[in-house]
N, C-alpha and C positions, 0 to 999 in steps of 0.2 A: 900846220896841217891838222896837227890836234884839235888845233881852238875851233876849226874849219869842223871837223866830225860832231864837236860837241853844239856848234851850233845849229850844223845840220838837223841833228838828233834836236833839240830843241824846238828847231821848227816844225819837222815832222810831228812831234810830241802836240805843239797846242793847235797845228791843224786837226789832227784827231780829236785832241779835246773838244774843238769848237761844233765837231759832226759827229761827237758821240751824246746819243742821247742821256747815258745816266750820268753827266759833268762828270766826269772822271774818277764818280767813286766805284768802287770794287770791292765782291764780296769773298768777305774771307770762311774758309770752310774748316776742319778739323777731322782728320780722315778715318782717327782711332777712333775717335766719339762715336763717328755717324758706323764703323763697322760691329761696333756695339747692339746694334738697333734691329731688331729681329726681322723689321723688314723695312723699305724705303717707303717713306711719307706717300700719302697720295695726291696725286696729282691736282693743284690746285685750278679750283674752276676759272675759264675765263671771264677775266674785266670786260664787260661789256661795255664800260665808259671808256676805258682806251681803246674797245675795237672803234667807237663811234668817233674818238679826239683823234686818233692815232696817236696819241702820248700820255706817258704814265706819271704819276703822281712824284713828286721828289722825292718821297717819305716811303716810296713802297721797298726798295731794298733795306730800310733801317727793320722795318716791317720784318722782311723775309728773313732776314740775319736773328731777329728779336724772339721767331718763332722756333729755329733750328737751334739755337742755345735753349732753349726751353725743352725742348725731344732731348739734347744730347744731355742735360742735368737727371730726367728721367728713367733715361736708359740707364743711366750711372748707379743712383739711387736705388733702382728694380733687381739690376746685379751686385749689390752691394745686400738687398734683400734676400737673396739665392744663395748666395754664401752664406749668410747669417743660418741659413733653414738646414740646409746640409750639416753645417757644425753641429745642427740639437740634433739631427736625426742619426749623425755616428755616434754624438754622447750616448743617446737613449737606447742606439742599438748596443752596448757597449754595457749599459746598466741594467739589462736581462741575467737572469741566471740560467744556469744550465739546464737548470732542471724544469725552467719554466716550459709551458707550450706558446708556441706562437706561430703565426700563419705567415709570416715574413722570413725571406733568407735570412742565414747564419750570415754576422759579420765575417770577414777573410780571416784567416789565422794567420799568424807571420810563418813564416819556415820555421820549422825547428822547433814549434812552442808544441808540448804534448795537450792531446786531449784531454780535460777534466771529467773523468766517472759522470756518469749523470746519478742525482743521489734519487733512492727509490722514495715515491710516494707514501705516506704513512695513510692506509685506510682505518676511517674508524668503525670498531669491533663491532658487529648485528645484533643486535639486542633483541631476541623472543621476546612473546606475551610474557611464558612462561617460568623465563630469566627474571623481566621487571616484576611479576606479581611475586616471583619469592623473597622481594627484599623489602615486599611492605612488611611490615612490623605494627604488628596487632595494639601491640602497650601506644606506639605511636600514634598511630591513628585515633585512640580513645583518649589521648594526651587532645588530641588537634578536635577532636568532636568537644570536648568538653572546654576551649577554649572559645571557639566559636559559637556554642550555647552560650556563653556568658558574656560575651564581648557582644552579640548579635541578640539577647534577651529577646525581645519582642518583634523579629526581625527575623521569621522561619524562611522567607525566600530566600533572603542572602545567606542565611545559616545555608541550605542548601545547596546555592552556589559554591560556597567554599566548598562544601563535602565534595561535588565534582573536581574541584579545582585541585583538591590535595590527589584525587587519581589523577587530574591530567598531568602532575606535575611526577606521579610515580608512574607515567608510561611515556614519558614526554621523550627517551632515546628509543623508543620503539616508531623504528617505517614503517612507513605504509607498505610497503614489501613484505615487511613481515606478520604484516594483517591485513590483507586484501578480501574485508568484511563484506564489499559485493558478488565478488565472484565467489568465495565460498560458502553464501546462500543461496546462489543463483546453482550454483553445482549439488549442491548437500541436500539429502532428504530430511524433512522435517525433523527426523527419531535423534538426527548428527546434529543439527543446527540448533535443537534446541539450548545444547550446553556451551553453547560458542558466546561469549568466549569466560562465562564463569567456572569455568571445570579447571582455569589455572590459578584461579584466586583460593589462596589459604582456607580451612574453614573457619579459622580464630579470628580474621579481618572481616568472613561474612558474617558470623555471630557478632561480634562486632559492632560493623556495620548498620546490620539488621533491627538490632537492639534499640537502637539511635533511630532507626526511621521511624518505628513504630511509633515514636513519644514524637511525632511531627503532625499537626494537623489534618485530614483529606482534601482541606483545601490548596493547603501549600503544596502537598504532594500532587495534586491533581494538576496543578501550575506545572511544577516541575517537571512532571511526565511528559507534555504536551510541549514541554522546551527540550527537552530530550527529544522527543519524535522529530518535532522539527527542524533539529539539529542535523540528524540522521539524513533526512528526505534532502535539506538543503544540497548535502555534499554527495548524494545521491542522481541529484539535480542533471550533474553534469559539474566536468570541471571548467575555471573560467579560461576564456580563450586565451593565445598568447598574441604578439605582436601581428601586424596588419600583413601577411604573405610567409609566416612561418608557421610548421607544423610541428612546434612545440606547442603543449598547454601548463598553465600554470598548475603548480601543486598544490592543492589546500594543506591547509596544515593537518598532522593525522592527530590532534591531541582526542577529537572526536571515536574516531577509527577505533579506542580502544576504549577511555575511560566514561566516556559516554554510554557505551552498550554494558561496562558492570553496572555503574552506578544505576541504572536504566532497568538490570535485569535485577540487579538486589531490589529497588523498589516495588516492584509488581511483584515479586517471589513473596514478600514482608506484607504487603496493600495488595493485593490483587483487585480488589472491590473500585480501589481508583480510578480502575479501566475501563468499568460499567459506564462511568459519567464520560468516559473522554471516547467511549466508541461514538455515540452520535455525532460528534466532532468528525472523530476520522472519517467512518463512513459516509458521510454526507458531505465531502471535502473534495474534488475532482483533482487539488493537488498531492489527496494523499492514495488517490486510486491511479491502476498500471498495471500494467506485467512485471515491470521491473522494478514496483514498489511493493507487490504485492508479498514476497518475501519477508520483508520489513514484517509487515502486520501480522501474518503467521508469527512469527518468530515472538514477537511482543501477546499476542495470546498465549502462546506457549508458556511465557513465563508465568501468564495470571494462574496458567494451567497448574503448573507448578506449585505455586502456593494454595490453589485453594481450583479441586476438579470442576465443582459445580459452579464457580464462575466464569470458567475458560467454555466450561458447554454453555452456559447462557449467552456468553458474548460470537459464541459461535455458532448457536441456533438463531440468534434474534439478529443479528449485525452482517457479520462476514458471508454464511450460507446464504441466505435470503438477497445479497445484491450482489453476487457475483454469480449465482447458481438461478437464478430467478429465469432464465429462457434455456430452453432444451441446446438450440444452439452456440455457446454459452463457449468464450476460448480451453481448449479443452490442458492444457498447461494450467491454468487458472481453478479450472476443478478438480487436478489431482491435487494439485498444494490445499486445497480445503479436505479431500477425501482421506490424504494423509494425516489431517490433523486432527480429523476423526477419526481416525482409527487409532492415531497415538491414545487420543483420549478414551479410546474406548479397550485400549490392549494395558490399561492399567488396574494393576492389583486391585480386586475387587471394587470394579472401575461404576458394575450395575448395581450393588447395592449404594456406591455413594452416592451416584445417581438421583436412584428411585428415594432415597433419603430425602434428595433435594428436589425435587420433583416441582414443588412447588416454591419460590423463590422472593419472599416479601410479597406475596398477592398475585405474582406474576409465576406465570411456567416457564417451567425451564425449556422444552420443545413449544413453543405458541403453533396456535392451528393452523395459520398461515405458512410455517415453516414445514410443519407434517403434510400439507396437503403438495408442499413444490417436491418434498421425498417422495413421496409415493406416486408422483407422477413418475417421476426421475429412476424409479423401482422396478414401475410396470409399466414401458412405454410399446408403441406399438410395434410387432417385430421387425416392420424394417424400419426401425429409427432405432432401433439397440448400438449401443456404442462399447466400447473396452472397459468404459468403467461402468455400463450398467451392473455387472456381476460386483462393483462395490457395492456400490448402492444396495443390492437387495442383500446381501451380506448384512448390513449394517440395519435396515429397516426391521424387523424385530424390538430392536432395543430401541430405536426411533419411536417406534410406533408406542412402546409400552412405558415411556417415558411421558409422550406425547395426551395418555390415555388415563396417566397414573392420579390417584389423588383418592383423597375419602370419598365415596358412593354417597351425593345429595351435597355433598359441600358447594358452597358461591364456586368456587373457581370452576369445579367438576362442569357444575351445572353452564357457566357462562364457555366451557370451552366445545359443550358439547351443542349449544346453540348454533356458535360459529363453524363449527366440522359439519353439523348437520346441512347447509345450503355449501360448500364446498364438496360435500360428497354429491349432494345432488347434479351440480355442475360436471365432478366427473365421472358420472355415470353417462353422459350423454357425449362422453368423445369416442363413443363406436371403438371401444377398448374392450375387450370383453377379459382381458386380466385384469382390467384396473375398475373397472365395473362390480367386477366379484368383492374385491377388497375393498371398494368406496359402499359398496352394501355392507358388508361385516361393520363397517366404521357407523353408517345410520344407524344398524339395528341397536350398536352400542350407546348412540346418543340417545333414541328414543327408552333405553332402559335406564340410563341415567337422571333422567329431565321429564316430569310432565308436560310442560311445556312444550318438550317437542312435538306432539302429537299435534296440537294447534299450529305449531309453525309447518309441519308435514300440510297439514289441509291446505293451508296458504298458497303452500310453493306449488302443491298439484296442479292447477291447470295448464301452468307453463311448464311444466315439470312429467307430464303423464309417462314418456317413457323410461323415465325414473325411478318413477311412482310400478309399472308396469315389474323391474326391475326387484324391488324389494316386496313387493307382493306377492313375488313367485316365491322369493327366497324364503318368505314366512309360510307359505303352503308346498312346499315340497318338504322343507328342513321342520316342520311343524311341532315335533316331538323334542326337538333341540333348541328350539327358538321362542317356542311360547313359553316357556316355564319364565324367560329372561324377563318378559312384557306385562304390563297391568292388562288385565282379560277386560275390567271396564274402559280402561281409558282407549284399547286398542278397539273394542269393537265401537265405542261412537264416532271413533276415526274412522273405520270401515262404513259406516253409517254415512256417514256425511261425504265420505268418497262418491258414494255410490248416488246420492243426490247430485255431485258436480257432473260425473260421468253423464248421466244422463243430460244436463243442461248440454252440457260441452256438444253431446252426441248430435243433438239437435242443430246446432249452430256450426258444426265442424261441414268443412266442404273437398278437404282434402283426404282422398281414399284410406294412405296412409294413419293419415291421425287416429281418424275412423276404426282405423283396424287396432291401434292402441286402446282407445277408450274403451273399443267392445271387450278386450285381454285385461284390461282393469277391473272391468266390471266380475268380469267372470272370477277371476280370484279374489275380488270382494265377496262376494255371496259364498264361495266356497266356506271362506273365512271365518265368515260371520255365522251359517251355520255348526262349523267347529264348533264354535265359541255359543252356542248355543246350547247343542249337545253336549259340552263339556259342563253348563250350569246345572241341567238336567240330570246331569249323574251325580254330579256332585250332590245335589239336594237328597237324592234316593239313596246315595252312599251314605250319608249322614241318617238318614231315616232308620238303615240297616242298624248302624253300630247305634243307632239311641236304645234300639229295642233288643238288639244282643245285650248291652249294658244291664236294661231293666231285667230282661229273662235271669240276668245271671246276679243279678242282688235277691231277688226271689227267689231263687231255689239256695243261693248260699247266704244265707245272712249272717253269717261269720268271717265274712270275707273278710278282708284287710281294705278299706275304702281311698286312703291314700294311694297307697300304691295303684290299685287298679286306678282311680284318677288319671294318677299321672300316664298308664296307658290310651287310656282314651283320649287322651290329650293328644301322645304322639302319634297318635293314630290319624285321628281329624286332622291333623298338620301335614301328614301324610297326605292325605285323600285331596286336600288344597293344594298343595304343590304341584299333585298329578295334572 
């Protein structure tokens, strides 16, 4: 009955084999493997060759078994990887200190295990200017200048560089925190900023110092200035950005921040003359002009100021006033830090005689006439353009002016500055200013007593010039008694002379009523003038007629007289009578 079942079973067995299409093989699967597998295979596309045969290749279950042992070694290998990454990430969580910060959870503590203290941060101590400049050491420093003289003989740039480099290296634990050199010039008035920041350096390190720059060439020095400024302006600049979507910036380094602006202000205190040569540089520089560089440049006049007054007013009549101050409407922030630093200059002990000492500067002026005529506009403007600082300005014009004015009577410079004042007052007599009109008259009548010349360059400028001309012609016949003793009687009356030829040309050829009425008001105080000046030769000659024959009467009746002495009367007398 048995043998009966099994053969049953056998037969049933190879009739299925004969009508099963994959011949009896069968696929074997692995169920841990495949539940390893994050997600199940995707569905493979169908055989278009077996939709077309209806039967499949012999080979395609060896196939499909060949690809799912390939996924299940995978899967195996990936969590075998997963493990591995966890293990480093408890070690590493594990290998943190307590004290560290980090932005990841604390690992578990077991039960029972106490907390460890978290141990305190050690800050390092703020070091002041005023900390690091007491611990230079003067003997030192003349040790390290005399080493780098002789190590660098013929080689003053680099000698230089090292002098910086020994401060940077004696402020180098000084932050920028504790020197925030922009903002407290951007804050500070000129009288505060100019001691920032030598006021904490020893006076034994600037003597020193100072000693040692002198014996450096103008040339080296004038290099070195100009790497100092540049220094300065760089980090000035702006600082550099930080990464691409963070609002951190990087920090420059502060070695600048501090030993740069000594080194910087010792030199110009020691050289002031340096800065003559390197103004045209800065001034003429668009990356050294700004509002928020403009402190800088104050600050660095200031020092030349320091060492020597008459070159800090030169480089600030001819440089810094003159392009920053040069239009009425002008940032007005920008011309109090100039107004300040003339006043500083000018609020120093016997600030007008050293001045007017200096008045005249290697051939050049100390106020040029170009800077005198932007003051006096800037002095007497019309009344409603008056601003907050015109009460500087006219404060300060006085000593502007007499600066501007000063020099030996017939000297080259007197004479070439009164050329150039003389057609700049002409110009501003005709801005319908009648304050500035007044004061650009007193300024001609000074050039023509100066200058023969000017009388010929006056006839020049007349015809485009009449009501100018109308202008200072009043001023010489009304003030007459004040003003002609100033003037040559011949050189002024053939000027009147030959006025009074153009007037009449002009009068002829003028078509506008207005002019017209100028030229006839020229006219008229020309002839008034010129008869003066006629009557005045006329008396003159009768006046001397008198005293010949007072003289002769009285040698003739006294012939004992004392002849010297009476001389010398007669003399001062006829000097008299001329003056008149």
């Amino acid at each position: 009955m048995a043998m009966d079942d099994v053969a049953g079973a056998s037969s049933s067995s190879g009739h299925a084999a004969a009508s099963d299409a994959s011949h009896g093989w069968q696929t074997v699967s692995y169920p841990k493997r495949n539940r390893k597998q994050a997600q199940p295979p995707p569905a493979a596309a169908p055989d278009l060759a077996l939709q077309a045969n209806g039967k499949a290749s012999v080979f395609d279950a060896l196939e499909k078994r060949s690809q799912e042992r390939h996924r299940a070694l995978k899967a195996a290998s990936d969590s075998r990887a997963a493990d591995l990454d966890d293990a480093r990430i408890a070690a590493a969580t594990r290998g943190y200190s307590d004290d560290e910060d980090s932005d990841e959870a604390a690992a578990p503590r077991p039960e029972g295990e106490v907390k460890k203290p978290k141990k305190p941060k050690v800050k390092k101590p703020k070091v002041t200017v005023a900390e690091a400049a007491a611990l230079i050491d003067a003997e030192n420093l003349a040790a390290h200048l005399v080493e780098i003289s002789g190590s660098y003989e013929d080689k003053q740039d680099i000698q230089l560089m090292r002098f910086a480099d020994y401060f940077g290296r004696a402020f180098v634990t000084v932050s920028a925190s504790q020197f925030p050199w922009a903002k407290m010039f951007k804050e500070s008035p000129v009288s505060k900023m100019v001691d920032i920041p030598l006021c904490h350096i020893p006076e034994a390190v600037i003597k020193t110092a100072s000693d040692w720059i002198s014996q450096r060439s103008p040339d080296a020095l004038a290099v070195f200035v100009m790497w100092c400024i540049d220094s300065i302006m760089s980090e000035l600049s702006g600082p550099a950005p930080g990464a691409k979507g963070s609002k951190k910036v990087v920090q420059q380094s502060p070695r600048a921040q501090v030993a740069i602006f000594v080194v910087l202000a010792m030199t110009l205190r020691r050289k002031p003359d340096v800065l003559v040569n390197a103004m045209p540089k800065i001034m003429g520089n668009n990356k050294y002009l700004g509002q928020e560089k403009l402190p800088i440049i104050v600050w660095v006049i200031a020092q030349a100021c320091q060492g020597d007054l008459v070159t800090g007013m030169f480089c600030w009549a001819h440089f810094l006033f003159p392009t920053l101050c040069a239009k009425s409407s002008g940032n007005p922030l920008s011309r109090d830090l100039v107004l300040q630093l003339l006043e500083r200059i000018l609020s120093v002990p016997k600030a007008r005689a050293i001045l007017l000492n200096g008045a005249v500067r290697k051939g050049e002026r100390l106020v040029p006439p170009g800077t005198f005529d932007l003051f006096m506009r800037a002095a007497f403007p019309v009344s409603n353009a008056r601003v907050k600082a015109t009460e500087r300005f006219e404060a300060a014009y006085p000593t502007i002016k007499e600066l501007a004015l000063a020099g030996p009577p017939g000297s080259k410079t007197v004479k070439q500055a009164s050329q150039q004042l003389l057609s700049l007052c002409m110009k501003a007599m005709q801005e319908n200013n009648a304050e500035l009109t007044r004061e650009a008259v007193d300024v001609f009548i000074w050039c023509l007593a100066q200058n023969a010349d000017s009388y010929k360059q006056w006839e020049r400028l007349h015809p485009e010039n009449i009501e100018a001309s109308v202008a200072v012609l009043s001023k010489i016949t009304i003030d007459w008694k004040e003003v002609s003793p100033k003037l040559s009687s011949e050189a002024l009356k053939a000027t009147v002379k030959n006025l009074k030829a153009k007037n009449d040309a002009a009068l002829e050829s003028a078509t506008d009523a207005r002019k017209q009425a100028s030229i006839k008001e020229a006219d008229k105080y020309c002839k008034v003038i010129a008869g003066r000046l006629t009557r005045g030769a006329t008396c003159l000659k009768s006046s001397l007629l008198v005293i010949g024959l007072a003289a002769a009467a009285g040698f003739v009746l006294s012939p004992d007289m004392d002849l010297s002495s009476e001389w010398e009367k007669l003399q001062s007398m006829i000097a008299s009578h001329l003056s008149a």
